[in-house]
C-alpha positions in Angstrom: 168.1 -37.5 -66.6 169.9 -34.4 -66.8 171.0 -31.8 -64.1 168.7 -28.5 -63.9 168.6 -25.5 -61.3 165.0 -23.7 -61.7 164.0 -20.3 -60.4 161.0 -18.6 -60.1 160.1 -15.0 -58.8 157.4 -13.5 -57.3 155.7 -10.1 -56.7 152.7 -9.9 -54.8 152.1 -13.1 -55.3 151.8 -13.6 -58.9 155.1 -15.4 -60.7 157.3 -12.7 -62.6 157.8 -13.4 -66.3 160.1 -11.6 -69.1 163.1 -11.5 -66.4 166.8 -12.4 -67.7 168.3 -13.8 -64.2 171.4 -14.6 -64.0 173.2 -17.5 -62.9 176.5 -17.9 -60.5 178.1 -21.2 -60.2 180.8 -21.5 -57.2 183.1 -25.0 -56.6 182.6 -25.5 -53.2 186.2 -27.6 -52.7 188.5 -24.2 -54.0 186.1 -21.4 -54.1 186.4 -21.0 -58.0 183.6 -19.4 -59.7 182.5 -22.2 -62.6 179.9 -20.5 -64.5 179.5 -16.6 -64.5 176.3 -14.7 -64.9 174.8 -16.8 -67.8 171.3 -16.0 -68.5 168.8 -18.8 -67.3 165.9 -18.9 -70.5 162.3 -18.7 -69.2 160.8 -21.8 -69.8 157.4 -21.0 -69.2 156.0 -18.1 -68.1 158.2 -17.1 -65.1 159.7 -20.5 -64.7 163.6 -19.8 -65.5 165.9 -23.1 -66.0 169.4 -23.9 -66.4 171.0 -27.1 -67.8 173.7 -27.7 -65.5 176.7 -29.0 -68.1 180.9 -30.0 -67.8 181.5 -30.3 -63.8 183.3 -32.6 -61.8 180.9 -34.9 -60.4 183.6 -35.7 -57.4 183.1 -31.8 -56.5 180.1 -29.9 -54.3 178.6 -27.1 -56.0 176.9 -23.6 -54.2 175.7 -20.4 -55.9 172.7 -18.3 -56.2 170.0 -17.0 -59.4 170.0 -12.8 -59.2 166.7 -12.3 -60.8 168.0 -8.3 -61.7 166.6 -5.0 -60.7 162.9 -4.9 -61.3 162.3 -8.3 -58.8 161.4 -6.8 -55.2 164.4 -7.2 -52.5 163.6 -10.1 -50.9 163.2 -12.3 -54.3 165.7 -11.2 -55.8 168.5 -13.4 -54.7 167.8 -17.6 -54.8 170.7 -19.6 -53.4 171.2 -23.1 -53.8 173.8 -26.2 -53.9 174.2 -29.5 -55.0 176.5 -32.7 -55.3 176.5 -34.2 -58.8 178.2 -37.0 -57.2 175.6 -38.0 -55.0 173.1 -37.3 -57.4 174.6 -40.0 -59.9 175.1 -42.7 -57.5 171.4 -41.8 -56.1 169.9 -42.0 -59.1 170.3 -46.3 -59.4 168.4 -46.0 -56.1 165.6 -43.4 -57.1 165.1 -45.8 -60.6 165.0 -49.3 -58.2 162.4 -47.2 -55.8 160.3 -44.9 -58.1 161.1 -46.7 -61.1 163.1 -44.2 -62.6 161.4 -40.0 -62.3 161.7 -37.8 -65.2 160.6 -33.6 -64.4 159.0 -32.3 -67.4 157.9 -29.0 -68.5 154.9 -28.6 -70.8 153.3 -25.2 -71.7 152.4 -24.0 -67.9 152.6 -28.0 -66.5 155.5 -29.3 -64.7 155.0 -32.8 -63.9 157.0 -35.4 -62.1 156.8 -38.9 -64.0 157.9 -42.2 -63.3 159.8 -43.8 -66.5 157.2 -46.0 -66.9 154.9 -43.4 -67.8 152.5 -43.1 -64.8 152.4 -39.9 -63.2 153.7 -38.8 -59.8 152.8 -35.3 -59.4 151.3 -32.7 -61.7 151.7 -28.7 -61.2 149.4 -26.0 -62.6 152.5 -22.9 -63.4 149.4 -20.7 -63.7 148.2 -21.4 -60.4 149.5 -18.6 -57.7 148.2 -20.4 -54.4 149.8 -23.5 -55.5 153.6 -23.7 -54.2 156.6 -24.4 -56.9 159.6 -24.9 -55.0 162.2 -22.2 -56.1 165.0 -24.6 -56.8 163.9 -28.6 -58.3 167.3 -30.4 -58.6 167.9 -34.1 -57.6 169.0 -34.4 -53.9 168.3 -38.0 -52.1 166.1 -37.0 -48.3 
């Protein structure tokens, strides 16, 4: 399973598509920025997804998705963080419990599936009263 930061933005309550956002990437342990206003590719229509590639998995991880101008004020900006490490040693336990969960994206589907093939959770991307969570990344409860 690979590491992934989604974003999605909304205006009036209808997802925004044909955006460029941008992502930041901060080290948590020394402050150094690791990835730099890289363009996250729209997925679906305004789903947005970057493939989290080359960090330390010993390090913690904080930054934010800057949709760009046209996105109202309070969208705009979508912080988030994450522990690779964590997320690697989880992921033995999330396979024993749940029998391993793949997130896949198909057309305007997300769905959360178990490895064995039977499926968790399904969400409709076209569907404005149903809630996508702004970030999906792996992070044990």
């Amino acid at each position: 399973m690979s590491d992934f930061v989604i974003a999605t933005f909304v205006a009036e309550g209808a997802k925004l598509s044909g955006l460029t956002p941008k992502i930041n990437i901060f080290r948590i342990e020394d402050s150094v920025q690791v990835v730099t206003n890289i363009t996250m590719p729209e997925v679906t229509a305004g789903l947005y997804k970057y493939t989290i590639t080359g960090l330390d998995i010993l390090k913690n991880y904080a930054g934010f998705v800057d949709g760009g101008l046209t996105v109202p004020t309070g969208e705009r900006i979508k912080e988030f963080s994450f522990s690779l490490f964590l997320d690697s040693r989880m992921e033995d336990v999330h396979d024993e419990a749940l029998g391993g969960l793949e997130v896949n994206i198909t057309g305007n589907e997300l769905t959360y599936t178990r490895k064995s093939g039977s499926t968790l959770k399904k969400f409709d991307l076209t569907q404005p009263v149903q809630p996508v969570p702004g970030f999906i990344k792996r992070t044990p409860q």
